[in-house]
matplotlib code that plots the C-alpha trace (Angstrom):
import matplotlib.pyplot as plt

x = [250.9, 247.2, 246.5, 244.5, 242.1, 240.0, 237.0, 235.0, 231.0, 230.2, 227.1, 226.4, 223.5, 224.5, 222.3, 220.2, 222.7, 221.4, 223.9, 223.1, 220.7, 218.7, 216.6, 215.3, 211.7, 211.6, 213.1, 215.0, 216.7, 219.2, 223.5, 225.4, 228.4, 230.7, 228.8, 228.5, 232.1, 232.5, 230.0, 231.6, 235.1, 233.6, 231.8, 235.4, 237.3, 235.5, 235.1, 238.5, 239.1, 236.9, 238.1, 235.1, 235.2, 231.4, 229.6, 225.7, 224.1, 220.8, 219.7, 220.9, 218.7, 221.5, 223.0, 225.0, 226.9, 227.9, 228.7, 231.0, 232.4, 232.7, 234.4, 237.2, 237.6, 237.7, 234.2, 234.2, 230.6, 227.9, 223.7, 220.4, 217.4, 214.6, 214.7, 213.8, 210.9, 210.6, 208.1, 205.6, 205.7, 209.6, 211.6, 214.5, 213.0, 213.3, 211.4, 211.9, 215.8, 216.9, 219.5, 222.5, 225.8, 229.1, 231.5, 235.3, 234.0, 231.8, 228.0, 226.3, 223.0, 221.5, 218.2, 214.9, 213.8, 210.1, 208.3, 207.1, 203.4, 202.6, 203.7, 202.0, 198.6, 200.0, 199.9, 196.8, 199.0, 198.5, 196.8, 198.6, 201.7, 204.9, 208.4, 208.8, 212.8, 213.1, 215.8, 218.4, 219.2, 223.0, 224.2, 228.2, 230.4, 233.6, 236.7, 237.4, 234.0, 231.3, 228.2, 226.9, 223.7, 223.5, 220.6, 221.0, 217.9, 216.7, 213.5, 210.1, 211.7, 209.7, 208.2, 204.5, 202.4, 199.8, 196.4, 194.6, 192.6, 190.9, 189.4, 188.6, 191.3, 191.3, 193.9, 197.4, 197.3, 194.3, 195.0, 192.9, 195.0, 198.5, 196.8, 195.9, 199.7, 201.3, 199.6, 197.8, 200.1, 203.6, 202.2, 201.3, 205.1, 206.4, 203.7, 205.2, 208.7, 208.1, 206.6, 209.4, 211.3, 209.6, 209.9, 213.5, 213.7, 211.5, 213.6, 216.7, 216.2, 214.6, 217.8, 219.7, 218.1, 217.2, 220.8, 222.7, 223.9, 226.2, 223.7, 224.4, 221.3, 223.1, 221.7, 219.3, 216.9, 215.6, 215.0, 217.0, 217.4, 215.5, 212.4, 209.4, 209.1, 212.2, 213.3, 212.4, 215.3, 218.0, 216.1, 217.8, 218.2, 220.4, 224.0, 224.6, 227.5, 225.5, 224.4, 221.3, 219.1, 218.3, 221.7, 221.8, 218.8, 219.1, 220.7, 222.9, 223.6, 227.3, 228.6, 227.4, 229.7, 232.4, 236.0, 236.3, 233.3, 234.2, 236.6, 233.7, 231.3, 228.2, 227.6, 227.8, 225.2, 225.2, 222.8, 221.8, 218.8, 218.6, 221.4, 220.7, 222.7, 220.9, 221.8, 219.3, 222.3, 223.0, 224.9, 223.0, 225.1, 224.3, 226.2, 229.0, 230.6, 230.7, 234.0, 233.2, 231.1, 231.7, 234.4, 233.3, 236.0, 235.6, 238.9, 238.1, 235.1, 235.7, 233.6, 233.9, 232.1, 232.8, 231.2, 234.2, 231.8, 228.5, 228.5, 226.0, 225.4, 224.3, 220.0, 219.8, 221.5, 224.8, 223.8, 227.4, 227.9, 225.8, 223.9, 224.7, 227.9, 229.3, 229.5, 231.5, 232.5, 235.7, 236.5, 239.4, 239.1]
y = [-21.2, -20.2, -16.6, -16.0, -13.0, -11.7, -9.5, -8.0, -7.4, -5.2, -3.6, 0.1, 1.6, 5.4, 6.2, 9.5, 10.7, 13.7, 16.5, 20.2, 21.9, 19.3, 17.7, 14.5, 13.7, 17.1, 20.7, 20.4, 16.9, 18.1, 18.3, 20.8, 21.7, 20.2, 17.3, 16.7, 16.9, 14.2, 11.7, 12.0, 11.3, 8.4, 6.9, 7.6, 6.0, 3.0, 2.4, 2.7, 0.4, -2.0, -1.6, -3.1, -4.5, -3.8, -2.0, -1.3, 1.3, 2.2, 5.2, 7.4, 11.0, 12.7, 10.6, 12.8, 13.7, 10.0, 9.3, 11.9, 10.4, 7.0, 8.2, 9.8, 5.8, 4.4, 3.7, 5.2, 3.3, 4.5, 4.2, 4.6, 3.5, 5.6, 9.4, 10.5, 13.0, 16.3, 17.7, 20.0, 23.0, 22.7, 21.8, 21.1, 18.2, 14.8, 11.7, 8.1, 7.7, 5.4, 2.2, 2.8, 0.6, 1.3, -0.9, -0.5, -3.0, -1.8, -2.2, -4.5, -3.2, -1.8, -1.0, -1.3, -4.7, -4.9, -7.5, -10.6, -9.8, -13.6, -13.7, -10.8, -12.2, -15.4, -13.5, -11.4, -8.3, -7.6, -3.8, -2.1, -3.5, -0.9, -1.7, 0.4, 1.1, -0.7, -2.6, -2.2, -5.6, -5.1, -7.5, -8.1, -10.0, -10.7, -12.5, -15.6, -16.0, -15.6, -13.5, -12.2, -10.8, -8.5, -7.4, -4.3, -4.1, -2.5, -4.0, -2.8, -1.6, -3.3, 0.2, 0.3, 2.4, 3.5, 2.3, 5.6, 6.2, 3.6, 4.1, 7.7, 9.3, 8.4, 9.5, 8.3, 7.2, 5.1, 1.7, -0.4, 1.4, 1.0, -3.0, -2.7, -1.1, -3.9, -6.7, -6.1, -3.5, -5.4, -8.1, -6.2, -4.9, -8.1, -9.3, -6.4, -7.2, -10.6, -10.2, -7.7, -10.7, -13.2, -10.8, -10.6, -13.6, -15.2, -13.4, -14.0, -17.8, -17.4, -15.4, -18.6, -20.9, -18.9, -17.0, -19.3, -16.2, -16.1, -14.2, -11.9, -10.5, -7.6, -4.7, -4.3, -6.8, -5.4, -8.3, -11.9, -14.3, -16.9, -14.5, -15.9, -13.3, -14.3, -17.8, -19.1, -17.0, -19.3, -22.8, -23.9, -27.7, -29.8, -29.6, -32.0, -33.3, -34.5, -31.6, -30.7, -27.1, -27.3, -27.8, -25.8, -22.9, -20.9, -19.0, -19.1, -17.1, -16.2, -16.1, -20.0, -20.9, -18.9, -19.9, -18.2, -18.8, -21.0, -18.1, -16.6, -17.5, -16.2, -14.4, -10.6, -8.3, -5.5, -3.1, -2.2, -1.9, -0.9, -2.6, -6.2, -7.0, -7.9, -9.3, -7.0, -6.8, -9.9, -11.2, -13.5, -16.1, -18.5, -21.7, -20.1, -18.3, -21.6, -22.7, -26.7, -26.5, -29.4, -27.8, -24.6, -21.1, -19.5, -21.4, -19.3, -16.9, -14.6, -12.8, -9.1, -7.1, -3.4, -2.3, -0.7, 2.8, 0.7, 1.4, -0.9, 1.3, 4.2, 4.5, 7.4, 7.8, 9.1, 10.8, 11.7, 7.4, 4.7, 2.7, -0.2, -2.0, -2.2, -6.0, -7.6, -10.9, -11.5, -14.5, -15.7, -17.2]
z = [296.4, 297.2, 298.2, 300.9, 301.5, 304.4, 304.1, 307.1, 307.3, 310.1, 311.3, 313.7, 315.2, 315.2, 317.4, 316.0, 313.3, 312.6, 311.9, 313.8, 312.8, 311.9, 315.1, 315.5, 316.6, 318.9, 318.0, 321.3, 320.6, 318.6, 318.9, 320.3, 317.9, 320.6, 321.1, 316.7, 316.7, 319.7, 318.3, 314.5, 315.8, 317.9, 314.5, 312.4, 315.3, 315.2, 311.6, 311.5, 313.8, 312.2, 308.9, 307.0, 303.5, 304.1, 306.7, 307.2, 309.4, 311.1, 312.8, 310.2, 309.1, 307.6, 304.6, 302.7, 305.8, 306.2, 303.1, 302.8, 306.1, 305.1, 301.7, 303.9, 305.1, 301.9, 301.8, 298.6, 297.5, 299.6, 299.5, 300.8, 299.4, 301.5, 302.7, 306.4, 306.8, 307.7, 310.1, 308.1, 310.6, 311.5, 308.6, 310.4, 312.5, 311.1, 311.5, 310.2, 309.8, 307.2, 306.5, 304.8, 303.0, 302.9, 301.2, 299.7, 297.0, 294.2, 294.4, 291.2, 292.5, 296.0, 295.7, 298.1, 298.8, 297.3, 299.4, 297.8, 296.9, 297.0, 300.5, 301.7, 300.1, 301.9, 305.0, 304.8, 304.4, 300.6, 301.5, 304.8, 304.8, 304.6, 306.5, 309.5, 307.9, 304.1, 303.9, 301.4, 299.2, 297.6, 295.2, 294.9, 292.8, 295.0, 293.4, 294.7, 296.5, 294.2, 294.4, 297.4, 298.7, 301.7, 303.3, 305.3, 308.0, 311.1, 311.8, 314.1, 317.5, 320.8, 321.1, 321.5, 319.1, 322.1, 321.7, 323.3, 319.9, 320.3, 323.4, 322.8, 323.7, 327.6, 330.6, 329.6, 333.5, 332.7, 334.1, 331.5, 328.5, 330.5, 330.3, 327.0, 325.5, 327.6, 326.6, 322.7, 322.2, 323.0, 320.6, 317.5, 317.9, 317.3, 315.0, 313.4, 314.0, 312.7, 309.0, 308.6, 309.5, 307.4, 304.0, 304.6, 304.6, 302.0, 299.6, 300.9, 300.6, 297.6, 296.4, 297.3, 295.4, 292.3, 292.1, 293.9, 295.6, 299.4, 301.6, 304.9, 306.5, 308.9, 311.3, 314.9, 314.9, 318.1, 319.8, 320.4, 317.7, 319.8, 320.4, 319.0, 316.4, 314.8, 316.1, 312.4, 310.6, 311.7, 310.2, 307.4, 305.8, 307.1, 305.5, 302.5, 300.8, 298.2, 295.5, 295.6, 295.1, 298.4, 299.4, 303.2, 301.6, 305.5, 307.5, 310.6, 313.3, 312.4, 316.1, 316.6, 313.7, 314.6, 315.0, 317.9, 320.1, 322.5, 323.3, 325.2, 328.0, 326.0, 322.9, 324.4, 324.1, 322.0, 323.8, 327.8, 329.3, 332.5, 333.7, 331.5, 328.8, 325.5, 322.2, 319.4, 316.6, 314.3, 311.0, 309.5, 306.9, 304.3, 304.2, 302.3, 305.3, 307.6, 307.7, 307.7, 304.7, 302.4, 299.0, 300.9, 300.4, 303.6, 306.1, 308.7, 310.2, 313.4, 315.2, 316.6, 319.1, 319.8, 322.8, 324.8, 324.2, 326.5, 330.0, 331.6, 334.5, 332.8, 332.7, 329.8, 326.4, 325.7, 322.2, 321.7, 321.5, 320.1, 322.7, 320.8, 320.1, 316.3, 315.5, 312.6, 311.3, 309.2, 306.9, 304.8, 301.6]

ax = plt.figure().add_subplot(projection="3d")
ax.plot(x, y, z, "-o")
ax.set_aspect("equal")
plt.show()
């Protein structure tokens, strides 16, 4: 008799995890002890619930304290590749969070994913580039699958970097700059957004073909998968039965080859906006996790969003939550 195993690949915004005293951004926006111990039963609760093989996390300025966490859960394999920043005049105000991995199956390597310096000359981005949040590239070996490549990422948020420098430092009220942020602002965002996008995955296809390697690219995108800053991340060659090293190189989007999509109207968002539901949070999966691949191992793939914590009528951030939902995919081999 065969033996069948599932595994589970889930991804969580925390939302500002940043245990008291430590701040984020402002010395004010920080945790009340009561509100710490609320938000860390929430994030324990759910993982639990979940119970990933593999989870990835954004948001996150205090490592050490989730790790420890997530070792409680048998996460017992735990890493960053990038530290957050402190503010020079109050040290216990942090900037920058960082990615993190958490898995119940051993790491062969995690380490920061260096971006192709052939692409970036490619792209006229040899000098200034630097990712917003570097994403962490984790190699596994997983019995009875094969390798496997994740790529845990949390790219450029739609967030505009104001452009008030540039004109001299006018009013913020000034009606030309409010033009300016909304228009050439909004689009260097997702210029920005996008050659994250395109690094990721350059060497994610590239790890494909080169390693022959299963591939998951998981975390916030911040925006939709259709958007035009990242509608290219789920082209891939056309399925083949015929062998070939360009067999399927891609990605999909793991809900549209999920067992149990038809099980819902619409893919559901993971985050709120004023009121309107959007999808930012995706598993991205080589060919390996569709279920219909041709002498393929995965028999099944479902699809799992935990949102029961959103409340789509609420305008401003419960910090004691997440303000997105945790997503997850599990398969069977």
């Amino acid at each position: 008799m065969v033996r069948q195993k599932s595994l589970k690949f889930a991804s969580f915004n925390l939302l500002n995890f940043a245990a008291p005293p430590y701040a984020f951004y402002q010395p004010e926006e920080t945790y009340r002890d009561t509100q710490w111990v609320t938000k860390t039963q929430f994030i324990t609760g759910l993982i639990q619930h979940i119970d990933p093989s593999v989870i990835v996390f954004q948001e996150v300025f205090n490592p050490d304290i989730l790790a420890s966490l997530c070792d409680e859960l048998g996460l017992k394999y735990f890493a960053t590749v990038d530290t957050p920043t402190q503010d020079p005049v109050y040290a216990n105000v942090l900037f920058n969070p960082v990615v993190a991995i958490a898995s119940k199956i051993p790491f062969k390597r995690c380490k920061p994913l260096e971006p192709s310096h052939e692409l970036l000359e490619y792209l006229n981005n040899l000098a200034q580039f630097k990712f917003n949040r570097t994403p962490i590239k984790c190699t596994f070996e997983i019995e009875g699958f094969g390798p496997l490549t994740i790529y845990a990422v949390h790219f450029k948020s739609q967030r505009v970097h104001s452009m008030a420098h540039i004109l001299g430092e006018p009013d913020q009220e000034d009606p030309f700059l409010t033009l300016l942020n909304q228009t050439v602002g909004a689009m260097q965002s997702q210029i920005s957004r996008s050659l994250e996008a395109s690094i990721v995955y350059y060497d994610a296809l590239k790890t494909q073909r080169e390693k022959s390697s299963a591939t998951l690219v998981m975390g916030d995108f911040n925006a939709h998968i259709s958007s035009p800053a990242l509608s290219f991340m789920t082209e891939q060659f056309p399925i083949s039965s015929e062998p070939s090293k360009f067999d399927s190189v891609g990605l999909f989007e793991s809900f549209s080859i999920a067992d149990n999509r038809f099980e819902f109207e619409q893919k559901p968002p993971t985050h709120y906006f004023q009121g309107e539901g959007n999808v930012l949070d995706y598993i991205l999966a080589s060919k390996e996790f569709s279920p219909s691949h041709p002498n393929g191992k995965v028999t099944s793939l479902t699809y799992y969003n935990y949102a029961s914590h959103l409340d789509p009528k609420r305008d401003d951030e419960d910090i004691r939550y997440s303000d997105h939902a945790a997503i997850a995919i599990e398969i069977t081999i």
